[in-house]
C-alpha positions in Angstrom: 87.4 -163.9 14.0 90.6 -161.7 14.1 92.4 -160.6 11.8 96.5 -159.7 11.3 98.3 -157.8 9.0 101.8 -158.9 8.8 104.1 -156.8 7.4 108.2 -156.8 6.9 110.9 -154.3 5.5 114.4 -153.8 6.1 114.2 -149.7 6.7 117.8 -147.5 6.6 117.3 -146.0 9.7 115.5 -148.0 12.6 115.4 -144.9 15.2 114.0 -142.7 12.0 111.6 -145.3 11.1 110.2 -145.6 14.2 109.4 -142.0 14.7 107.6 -142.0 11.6 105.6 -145.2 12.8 105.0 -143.5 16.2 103.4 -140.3 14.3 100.8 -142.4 13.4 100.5 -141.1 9.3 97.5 -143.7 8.4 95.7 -143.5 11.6 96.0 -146.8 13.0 93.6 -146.7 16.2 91.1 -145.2 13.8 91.1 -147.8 11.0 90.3 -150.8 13.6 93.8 -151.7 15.0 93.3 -153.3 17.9 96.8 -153.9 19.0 100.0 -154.1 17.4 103.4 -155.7 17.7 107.2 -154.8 16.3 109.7 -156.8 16.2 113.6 -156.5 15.0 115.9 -159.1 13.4 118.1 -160.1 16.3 121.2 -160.2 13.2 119.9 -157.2 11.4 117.8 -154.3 14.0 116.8 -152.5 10.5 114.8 -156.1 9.8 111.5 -154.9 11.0 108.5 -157.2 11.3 105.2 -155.4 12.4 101.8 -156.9 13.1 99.0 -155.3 13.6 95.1 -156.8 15.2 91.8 -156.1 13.8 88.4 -157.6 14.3 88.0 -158.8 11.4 90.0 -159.1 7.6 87.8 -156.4 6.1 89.6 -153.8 8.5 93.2 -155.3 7.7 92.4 -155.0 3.9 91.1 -151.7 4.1 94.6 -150.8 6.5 96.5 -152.1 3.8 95.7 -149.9 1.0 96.2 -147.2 3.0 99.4 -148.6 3.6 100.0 -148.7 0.4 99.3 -145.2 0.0 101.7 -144.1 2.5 104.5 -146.6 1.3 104.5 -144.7 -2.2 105.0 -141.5 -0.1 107.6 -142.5 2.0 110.0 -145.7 0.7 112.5 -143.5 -0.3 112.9 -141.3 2.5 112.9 -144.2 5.0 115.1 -146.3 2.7 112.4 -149.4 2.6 113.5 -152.5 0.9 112.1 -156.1 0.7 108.4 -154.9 1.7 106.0 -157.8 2.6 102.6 -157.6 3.4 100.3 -160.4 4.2 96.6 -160.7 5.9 96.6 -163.8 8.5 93.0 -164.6 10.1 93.7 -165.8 13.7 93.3 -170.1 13.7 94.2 -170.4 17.4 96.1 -168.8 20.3 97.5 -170.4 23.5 99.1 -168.6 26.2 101.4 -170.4 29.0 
């Protein structure tokens, strides 16, 4: 059974934010992430939601201390406010 790890922040700086995301600091491919998603507030761009795949919830928990980690490194820099983070398993999916 999947597994996501739902996360949301307000950042400062989208476009700096995003580079950080890009350089990949936590290694997401390597720690099980299967796929991932971003999405903005359509009232406030520096709303960011991210979710991110894995197999299973032992993956997403193991991501999210090292997300953790890196969040101690870097709130201030990227001006993070309002963190969330919350492990979903996947209950059903429909695509039309």
């Amino acid at each position: 059974m999947s597994a996501v790890l739902y996360i949301e922040h307000v950042v400062r700086d989208f476009e700096a934010w995003k580079r950080t995301f890009e350089s990949d600091p936590v290694g997401r491919e390597q720690s099980g992430v299967r796929r991932y998603r971003i999405l903005r507030g359509t009232e406030d761009p520096n709303f960011v939601v991210i979710e991110l795949e894995f197999d299973g919830t032992a993956e997403a928990e193991a991501f999210a201390g090292k997300l953790r980690e890196l969040w101690g490194r870097v709130t201030d820099e990227l001006g993070l406010t309002g963190r969330r983070l919350e492990i979903f398993e996947s209950a059903e999916a429909v695509e039309y």
